[in-house]
C-alpha positions as CSV (number, residue, x, y, z in Angstrom):
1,X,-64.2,161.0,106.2
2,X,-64.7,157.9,107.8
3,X,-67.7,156.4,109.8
4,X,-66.3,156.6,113.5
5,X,-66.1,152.9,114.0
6,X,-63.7,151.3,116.3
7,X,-61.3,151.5,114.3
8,X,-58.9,148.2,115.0
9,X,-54.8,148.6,113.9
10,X,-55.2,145.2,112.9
11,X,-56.3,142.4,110.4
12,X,-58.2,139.1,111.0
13,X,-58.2,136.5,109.0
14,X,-62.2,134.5,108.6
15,X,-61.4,130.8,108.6
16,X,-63.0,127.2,109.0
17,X,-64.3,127.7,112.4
18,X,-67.1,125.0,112.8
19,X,-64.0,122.6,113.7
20,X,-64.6,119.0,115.3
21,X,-61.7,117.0,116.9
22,X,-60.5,115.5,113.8
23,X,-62.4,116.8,111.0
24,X,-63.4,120.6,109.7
25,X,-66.9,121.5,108.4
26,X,-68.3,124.4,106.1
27,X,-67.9,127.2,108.0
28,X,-67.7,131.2,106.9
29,X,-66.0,132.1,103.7
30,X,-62.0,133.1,104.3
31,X,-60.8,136.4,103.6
32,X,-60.1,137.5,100.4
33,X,-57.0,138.6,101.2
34,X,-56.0,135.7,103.4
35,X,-54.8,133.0,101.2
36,X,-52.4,135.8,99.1
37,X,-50.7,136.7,102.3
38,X,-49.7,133.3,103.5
39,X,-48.5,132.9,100.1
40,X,-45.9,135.8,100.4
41,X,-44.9,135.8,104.0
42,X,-44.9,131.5,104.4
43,X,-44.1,130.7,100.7
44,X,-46.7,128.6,100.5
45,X,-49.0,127.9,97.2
46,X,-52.7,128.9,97.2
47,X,-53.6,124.9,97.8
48,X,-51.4,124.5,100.8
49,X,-52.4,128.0,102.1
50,X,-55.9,126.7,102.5
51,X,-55.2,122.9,103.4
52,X,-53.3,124.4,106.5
53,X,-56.0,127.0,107.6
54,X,-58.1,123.8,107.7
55,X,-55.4,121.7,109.4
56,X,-54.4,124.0,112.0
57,X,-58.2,124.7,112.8
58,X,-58.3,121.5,114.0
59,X,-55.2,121.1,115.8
60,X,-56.4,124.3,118.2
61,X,-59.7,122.6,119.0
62,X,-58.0,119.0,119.2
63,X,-55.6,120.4,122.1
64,X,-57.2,120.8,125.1
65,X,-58.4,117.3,125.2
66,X,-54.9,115.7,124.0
67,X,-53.3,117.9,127.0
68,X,-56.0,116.4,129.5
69,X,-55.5,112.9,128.2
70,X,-51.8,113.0,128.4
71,X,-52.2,114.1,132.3
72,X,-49.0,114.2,134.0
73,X,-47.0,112.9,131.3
74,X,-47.9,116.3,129.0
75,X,-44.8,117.9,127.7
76,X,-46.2,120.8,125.7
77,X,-47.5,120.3,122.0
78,X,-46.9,122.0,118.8
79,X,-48.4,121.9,115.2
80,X,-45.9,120.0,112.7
81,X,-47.1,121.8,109.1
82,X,-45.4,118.8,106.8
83,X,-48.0,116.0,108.3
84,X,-50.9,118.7,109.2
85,X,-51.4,117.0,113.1
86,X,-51.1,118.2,116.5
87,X,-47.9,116.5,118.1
88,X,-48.2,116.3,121.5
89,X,-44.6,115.8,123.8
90,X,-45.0,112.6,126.6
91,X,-43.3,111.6,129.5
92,X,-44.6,108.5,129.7
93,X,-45.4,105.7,126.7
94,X,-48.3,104.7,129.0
95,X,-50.5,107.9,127.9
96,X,-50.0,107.7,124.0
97,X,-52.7,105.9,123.4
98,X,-55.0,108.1,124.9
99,X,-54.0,110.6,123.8
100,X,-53.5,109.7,120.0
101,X,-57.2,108.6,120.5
102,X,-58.0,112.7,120.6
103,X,-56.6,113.0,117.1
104,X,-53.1,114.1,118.1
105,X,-50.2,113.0,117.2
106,X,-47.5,111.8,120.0
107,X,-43.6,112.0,120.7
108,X,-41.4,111.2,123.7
109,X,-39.5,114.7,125.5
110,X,-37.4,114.5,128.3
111,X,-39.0,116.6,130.8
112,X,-42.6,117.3,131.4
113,X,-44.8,120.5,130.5
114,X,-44.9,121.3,134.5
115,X,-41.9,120.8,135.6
116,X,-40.2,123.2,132.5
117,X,-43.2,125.8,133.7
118,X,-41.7,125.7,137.1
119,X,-38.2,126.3,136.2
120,X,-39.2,129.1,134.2
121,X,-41.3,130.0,136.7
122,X,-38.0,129.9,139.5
123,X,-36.2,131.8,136.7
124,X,-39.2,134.6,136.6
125,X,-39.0,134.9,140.6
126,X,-35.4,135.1,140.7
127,X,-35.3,138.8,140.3
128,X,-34.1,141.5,137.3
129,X,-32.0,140.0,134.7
130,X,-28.7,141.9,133.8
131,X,-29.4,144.0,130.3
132,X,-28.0,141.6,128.6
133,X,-30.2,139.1,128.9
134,X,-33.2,139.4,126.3
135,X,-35.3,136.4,127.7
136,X,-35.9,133.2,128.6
137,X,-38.9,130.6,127.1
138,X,-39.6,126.8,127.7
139,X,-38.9,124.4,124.6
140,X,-40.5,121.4,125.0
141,X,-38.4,120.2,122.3
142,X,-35.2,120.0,123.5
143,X,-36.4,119.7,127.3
144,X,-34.8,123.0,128.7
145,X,-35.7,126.3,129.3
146,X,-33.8,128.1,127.2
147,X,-31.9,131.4,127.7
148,X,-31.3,134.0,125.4
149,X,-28.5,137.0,125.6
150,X,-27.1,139.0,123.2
151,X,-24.0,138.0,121.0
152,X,-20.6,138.5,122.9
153,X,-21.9,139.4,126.0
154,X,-20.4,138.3,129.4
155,X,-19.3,140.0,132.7
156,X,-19.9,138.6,136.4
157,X,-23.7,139.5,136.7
158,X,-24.3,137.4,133.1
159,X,-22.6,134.9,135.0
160,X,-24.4,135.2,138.7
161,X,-27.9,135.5,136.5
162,X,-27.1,131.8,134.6
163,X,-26.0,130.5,137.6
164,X,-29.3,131.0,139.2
165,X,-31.0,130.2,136.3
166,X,-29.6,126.7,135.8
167,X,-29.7,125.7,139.6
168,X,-33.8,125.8,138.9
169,X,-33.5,122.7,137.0
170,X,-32.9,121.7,133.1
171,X,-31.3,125.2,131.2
172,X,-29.7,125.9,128.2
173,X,-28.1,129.2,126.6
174,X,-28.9,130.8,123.3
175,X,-27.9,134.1,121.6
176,X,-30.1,136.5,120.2
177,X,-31.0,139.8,119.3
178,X,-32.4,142.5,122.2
179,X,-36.6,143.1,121.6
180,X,-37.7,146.5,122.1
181,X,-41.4,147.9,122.7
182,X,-43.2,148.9,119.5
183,X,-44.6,152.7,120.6
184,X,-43.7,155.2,118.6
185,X,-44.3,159.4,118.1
186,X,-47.3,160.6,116.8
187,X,-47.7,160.4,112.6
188,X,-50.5,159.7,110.3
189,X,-52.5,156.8,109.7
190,X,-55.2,154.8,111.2
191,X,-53.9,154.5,115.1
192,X,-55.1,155.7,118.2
193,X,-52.9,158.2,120.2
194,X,-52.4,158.6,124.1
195,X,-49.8,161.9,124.7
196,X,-47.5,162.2,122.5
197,X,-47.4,157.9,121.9
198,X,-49.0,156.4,118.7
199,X,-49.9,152.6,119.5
200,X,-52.3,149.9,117.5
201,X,-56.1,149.2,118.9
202,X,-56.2,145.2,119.4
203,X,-59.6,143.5,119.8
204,X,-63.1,145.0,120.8
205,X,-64.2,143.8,123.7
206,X,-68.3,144.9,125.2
207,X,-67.5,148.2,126.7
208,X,-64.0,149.4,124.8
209,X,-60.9,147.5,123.7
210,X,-57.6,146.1,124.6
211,X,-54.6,147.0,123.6
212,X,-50.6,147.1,124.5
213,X,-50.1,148.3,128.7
214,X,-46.6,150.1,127.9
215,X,-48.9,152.8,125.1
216,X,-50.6,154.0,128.4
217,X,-51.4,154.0,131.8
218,X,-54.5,154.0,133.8
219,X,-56.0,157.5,133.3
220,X,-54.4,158.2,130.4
221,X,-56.6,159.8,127.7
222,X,-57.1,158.2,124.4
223,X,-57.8,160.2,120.9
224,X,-58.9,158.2,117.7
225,X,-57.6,158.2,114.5
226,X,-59.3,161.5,113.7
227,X,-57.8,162.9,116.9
228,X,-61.2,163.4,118.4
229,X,-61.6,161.9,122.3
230,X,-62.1,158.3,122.2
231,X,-61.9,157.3,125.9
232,X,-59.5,156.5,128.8
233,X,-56.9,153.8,129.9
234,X,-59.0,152.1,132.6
235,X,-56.7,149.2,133.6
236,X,-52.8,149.1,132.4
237,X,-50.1,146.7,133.1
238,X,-46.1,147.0,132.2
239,X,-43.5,145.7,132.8
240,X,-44.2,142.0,134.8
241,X,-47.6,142.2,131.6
242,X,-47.8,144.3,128.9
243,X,-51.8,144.9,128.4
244,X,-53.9,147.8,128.5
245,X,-57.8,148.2,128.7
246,X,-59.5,151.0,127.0
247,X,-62.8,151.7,128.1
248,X,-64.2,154.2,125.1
249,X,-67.4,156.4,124.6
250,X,-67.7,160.0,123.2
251,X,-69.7,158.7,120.0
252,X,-67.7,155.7,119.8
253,X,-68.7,152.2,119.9
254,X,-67.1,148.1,119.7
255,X,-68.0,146.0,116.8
256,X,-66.4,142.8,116.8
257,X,-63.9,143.1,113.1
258,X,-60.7,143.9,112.8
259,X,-59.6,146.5,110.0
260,X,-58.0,145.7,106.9
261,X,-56.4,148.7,105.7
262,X,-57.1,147.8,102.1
263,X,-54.7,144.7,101.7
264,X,-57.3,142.6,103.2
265,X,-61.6,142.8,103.8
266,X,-62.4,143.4,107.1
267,X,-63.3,140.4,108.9
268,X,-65.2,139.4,111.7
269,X,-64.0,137.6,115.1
270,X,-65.2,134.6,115.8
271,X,-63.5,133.7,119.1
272,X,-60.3,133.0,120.7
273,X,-58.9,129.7,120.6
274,X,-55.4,129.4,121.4
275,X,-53.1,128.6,118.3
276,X,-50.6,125.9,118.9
277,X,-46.8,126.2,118.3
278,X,-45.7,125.7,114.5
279,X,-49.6,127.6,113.8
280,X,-49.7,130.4,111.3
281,X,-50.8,133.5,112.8
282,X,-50.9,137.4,111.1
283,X,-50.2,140.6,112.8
284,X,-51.5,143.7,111.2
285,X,-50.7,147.1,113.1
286,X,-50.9,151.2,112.7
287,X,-47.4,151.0,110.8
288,X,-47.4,148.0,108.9
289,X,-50.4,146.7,108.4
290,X,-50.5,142.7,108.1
291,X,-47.9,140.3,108.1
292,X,-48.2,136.6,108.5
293,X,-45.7,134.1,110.0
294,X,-46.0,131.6,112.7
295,X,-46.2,131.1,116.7
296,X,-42.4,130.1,117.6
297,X,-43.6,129.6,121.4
298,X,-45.6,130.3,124.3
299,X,-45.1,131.4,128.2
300,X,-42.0,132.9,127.1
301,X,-40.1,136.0,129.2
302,X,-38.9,139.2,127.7
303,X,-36.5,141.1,129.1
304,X,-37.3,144.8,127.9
305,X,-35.2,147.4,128.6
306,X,-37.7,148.9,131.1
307,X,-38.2,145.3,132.8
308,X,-39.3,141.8,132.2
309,X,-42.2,140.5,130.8
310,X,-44.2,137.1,131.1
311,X,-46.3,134.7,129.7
312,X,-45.7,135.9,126.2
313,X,-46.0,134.1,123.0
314,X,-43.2,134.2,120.4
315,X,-43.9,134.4,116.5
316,X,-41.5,135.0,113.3
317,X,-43.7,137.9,112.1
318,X,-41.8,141.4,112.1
319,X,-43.9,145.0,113.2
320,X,-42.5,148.1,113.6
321,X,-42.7,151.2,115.6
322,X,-46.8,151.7,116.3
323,X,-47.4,148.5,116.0
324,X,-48.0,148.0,119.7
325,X,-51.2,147.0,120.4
326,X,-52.5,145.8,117.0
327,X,-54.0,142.2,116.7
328,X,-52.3,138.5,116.1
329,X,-55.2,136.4,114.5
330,X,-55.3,133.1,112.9
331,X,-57.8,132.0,111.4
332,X,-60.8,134.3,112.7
333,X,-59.5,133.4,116.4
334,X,-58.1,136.5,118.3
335,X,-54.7,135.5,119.8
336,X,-53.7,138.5,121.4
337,X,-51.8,141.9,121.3
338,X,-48.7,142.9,120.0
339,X,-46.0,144.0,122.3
340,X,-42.3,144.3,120.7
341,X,-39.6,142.5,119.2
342,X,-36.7,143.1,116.8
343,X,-35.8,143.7,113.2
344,X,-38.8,145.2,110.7
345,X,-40.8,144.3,107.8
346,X,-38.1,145.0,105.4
347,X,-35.5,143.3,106.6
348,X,-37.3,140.5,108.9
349,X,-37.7,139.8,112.6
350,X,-39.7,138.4,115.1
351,X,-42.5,140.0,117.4
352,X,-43.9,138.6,120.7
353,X,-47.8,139.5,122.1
354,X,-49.5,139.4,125.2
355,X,-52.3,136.3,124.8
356,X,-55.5,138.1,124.9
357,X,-57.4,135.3,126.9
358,X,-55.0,136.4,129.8
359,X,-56.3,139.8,129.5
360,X,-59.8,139.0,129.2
361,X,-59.2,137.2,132.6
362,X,-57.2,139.8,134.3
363,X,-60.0,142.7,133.7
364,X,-63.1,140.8,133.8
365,X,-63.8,141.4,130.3
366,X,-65.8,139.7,127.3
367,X,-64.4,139.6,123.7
368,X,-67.1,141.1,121.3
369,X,-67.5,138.3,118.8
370,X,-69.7,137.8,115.7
């Protein structure tokens, strides 16, 4: 019998985290378990496992000053794993300088980080997308916003919907699978339960946790892992968000680890930076435990069956039904909480969660950190 503990459906990962722009320090030891994962899931050796925790330590902590110095002429930013910098997208030659001086690399893109945000943002306002559509996401990149809908589809409200889309500005069209919310009925393990719904506890926060908004909705009562009353669903959000906030009592109390369901140590959270694009990131939920892969894109829309979804970030890392809820982590920064995607952990896929720092902000709440 375990010690009732919070007991978090996901794994964290302990990293370098005194970080200056430029150059890491000694900071806590890594997870044990850490360095073997990104082996298997990013084919990477033990050597290149750590030099990147390192790497990409820095590259979070260099970007909020790169994006201030580039100013106007930002045009998103991404980590590039085969030179281990921050690359930071301009508009404008004049602001490379500055903001190479930060520690970043820079590139030219076609179209600013503000103006892609706005057609998105158009695209978002426009109203529901046809079923067919599974999302749209900005990619500073190629200097679009890119639309994704399923292989082979068409029809005249496809058509009306890209229409729209591409009188908002810069837009191009993709193909790809349809994500699906990561719920699932009630079986064993180490989740939390709402009804009939088994979902994945996220990050501690002072007063309860959050978690996934589409496992529950405010007033909904929560059972732990042992089935015994945990607390209720104080705030929920889905479609439009998918976050959820868990206020818990009844013997139960917050400690700031994430659980790691015997493939990994249980390690302590440290904060929550935001992870750049092309960062390595690890997912652990009720069903599958951990996973690693990387972030594939941020303020991205998914078009769920039950509705769309914003400001979500995209990762290669699969999950499975239960999953919902559980942490993304990299290094021991909390990212956020996992909401759906397609494919498994057999066969591959790709999984998207809700940043956490957005639900922080929308509830008022304060991560429990170590």
């Amino acid at each position: 019998m375990r010690p009732k503990l919070l007991a978090f459906a996901a794994t964290a990962c302990l990293a370098l985290s005194a970080v200056t722009a430029g150059t890491a320090t000694a900071g806590p030891p890594m997870s044990p378990g850490l360095v073997p994962a990104m082996q298997r899931d990013l084919g990477l050796t033990a050597a290149q496992a750590r030099a990147r925790l390192a790497d990409e330590a820095v590259a979070s902590r260099v970007l909020p000053a790169a994006q201030q110095a580039a100013g106007a002429a930002y045009g998103g930013a991404w980590f590039d794993p085969g030179r281990g910098r921050l690359v930071v997208g301009i508009t404008d030659p004049a602001a490379a300088r500055s903001v190479e001086n930060t520690g970043a690399l820079t590139t030219p893109v076609a179209a600013s980080a503000a103006r892609l945000d706005a057609v998105k943002a158009a695209i978002d306002a426009g109203g529901p997308a046809p079923a067919s559509v599974s999302g749209w996401h900005v990619d500073h990149r190629a200097g679009s916003v890119v639309v994704t809908v399923q292989e082979g589809a068409s029809g005249p409200e496809l058509a009306a919907f890209l229409d729209r889309a591409r009188a908002a500005g810069p837009v191009t069209v993709a193909t790809g699978p349809k994500p699906v919310s990561l719920a699932a009925g009630t079986v064993g393990g180490d989740p939390y339960y709402t009804g009939n719904v088994r979902c994945s506890i996220g990050f501690s926060v002072h007063g309860g946790f959050v978690t996934a908004g589409h496992c529950g909705r405010a007033g909904a009562e929560v059972y732990g892992w042992d089935r015994s009353r945990m607390g209720t669903f104080h705030g929920s959000s889905f479609p439009g968000n998918d976050y959820a906030y868990v206020g818990i009592g009844h013997g139960w109390w917050t400690v700031p680890v994430v659980l790691g369901w015997g493939t990994v140590s249980d390690a302590l959270v440290r904060g929550s930076w935001v992870a750049p694009v092309g960062t390595s990131v690890c997912r652990s939920g009720s069903t599958t435990h951990w996973h690693c892969g990387t972030v594939l894109g941020h303020n991205q829309t998914v078009n769920y069956a039950e509705g769309a979804v914003h400001q979500m970030t995209k990762t290669s890392v699969c999950a499975q039904g239960g999953d919902s809820g559980g942490s993304f982590i990299t290094g021991d920064q909390a990212q956020g909480v996992t909401s759906g995607g397609w494919g498994n952990c057999s066969s591959g896929g790709e999984t998207w969660f809700q940043p956490v720092n957005e639900i922080l902000q929308a509830y008022g709440l304060t991560l429990h950190t170590a």
